[in-house]
C-alpha positions as CSV (number, residue, x, y, z in Angstrom):
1,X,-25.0,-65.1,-182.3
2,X,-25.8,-66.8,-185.4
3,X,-24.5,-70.2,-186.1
4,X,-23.1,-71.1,-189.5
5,X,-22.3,-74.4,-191.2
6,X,-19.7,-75.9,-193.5
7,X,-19.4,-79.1,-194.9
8,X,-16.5,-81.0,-194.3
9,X,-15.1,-80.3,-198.2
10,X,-16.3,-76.7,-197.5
11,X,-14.3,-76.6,-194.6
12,X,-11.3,-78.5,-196.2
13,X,-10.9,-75.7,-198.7
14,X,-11.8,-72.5,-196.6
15,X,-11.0,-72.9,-193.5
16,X,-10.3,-69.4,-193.0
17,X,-13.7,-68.4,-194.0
18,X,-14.9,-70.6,-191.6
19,X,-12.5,-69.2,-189.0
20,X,-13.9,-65.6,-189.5
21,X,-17.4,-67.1,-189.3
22,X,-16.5,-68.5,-186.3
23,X,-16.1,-64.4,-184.8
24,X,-19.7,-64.1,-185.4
25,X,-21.0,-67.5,-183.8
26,X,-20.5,-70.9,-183.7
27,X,-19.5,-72.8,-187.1
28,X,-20.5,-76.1,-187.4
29,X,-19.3,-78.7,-189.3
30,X,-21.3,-81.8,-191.1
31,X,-20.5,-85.0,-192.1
32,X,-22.6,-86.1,-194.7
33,X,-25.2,-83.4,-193.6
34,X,-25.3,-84.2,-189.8
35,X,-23.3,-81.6,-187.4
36,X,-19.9,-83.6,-186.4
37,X,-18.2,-80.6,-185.0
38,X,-18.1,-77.2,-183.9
39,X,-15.6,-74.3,-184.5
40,X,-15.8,-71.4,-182.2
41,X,-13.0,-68.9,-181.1
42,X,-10.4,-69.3,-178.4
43,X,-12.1,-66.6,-176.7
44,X,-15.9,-68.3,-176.6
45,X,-13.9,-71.3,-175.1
46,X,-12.7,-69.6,-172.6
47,X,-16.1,-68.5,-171.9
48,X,-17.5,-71.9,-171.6
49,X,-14.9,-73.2,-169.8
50,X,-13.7,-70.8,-167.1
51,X,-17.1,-71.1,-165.3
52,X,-15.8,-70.4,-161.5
53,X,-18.5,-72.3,-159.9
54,X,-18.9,-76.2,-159.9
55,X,-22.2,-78.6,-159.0
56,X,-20.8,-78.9,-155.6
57,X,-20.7,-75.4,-154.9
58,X,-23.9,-74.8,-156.0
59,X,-25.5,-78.0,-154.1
60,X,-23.7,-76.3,-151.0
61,X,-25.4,-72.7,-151.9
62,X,-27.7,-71.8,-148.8
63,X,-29.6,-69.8,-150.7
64,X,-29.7,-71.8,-154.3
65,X,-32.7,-73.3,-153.7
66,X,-36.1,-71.8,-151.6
67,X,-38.6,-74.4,-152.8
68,X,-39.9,-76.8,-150.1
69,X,-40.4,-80.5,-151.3
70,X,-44.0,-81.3,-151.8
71,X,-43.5,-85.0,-151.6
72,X,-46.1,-86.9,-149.0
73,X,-44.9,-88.4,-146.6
74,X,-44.4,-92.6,-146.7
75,X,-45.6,-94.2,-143.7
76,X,-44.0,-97.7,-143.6
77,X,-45.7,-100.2,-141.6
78,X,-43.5,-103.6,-140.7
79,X,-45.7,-106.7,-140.3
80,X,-44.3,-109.7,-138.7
81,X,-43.0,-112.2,-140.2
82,X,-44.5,-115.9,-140.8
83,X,-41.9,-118.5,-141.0
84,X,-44.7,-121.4,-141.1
């Protein structure tokens, strides 16, 4: 998926040629040469978007996650207290 790029007069004046680049990958636009925006198709979005799964889900996956923490263990000792 190659990305393209238009400037914003580029994209001002062809904004259909930047709507059939957008078939082929994401366009992005610049603002005085830094990316301000990207144009991809309705059906891309969709792609992004529709994602059935959410972070609590996969926290709540048994099976997301095999690795065992390798974190010592802190023992905390409590010393009394001198109020003197």
């Amino acid at each position: 998926m190659p990305a393209r790029s238009f400037s914003s007069r580029q994209f001002n004046q062809d904004s259909s040629g930047a709507k059939k680049a957008a078939k082929d990958g994401p366009v992005f636009i610049t603002d005085r040469g830094k990316p301000s925006h990207v144009l991809i198709t309705i059906a891309d979005y969709h792609e992004l978007t529709n994602s059935t799964t959410n972070m609590i889900d996969l926290l709540a996956m048994d099976d997301a996650c095999t690795a065992e923490p390798d974190a010592p263990k802190i023992q905390i000792v409590p010393k009394p207290v001198d109020f003197d």
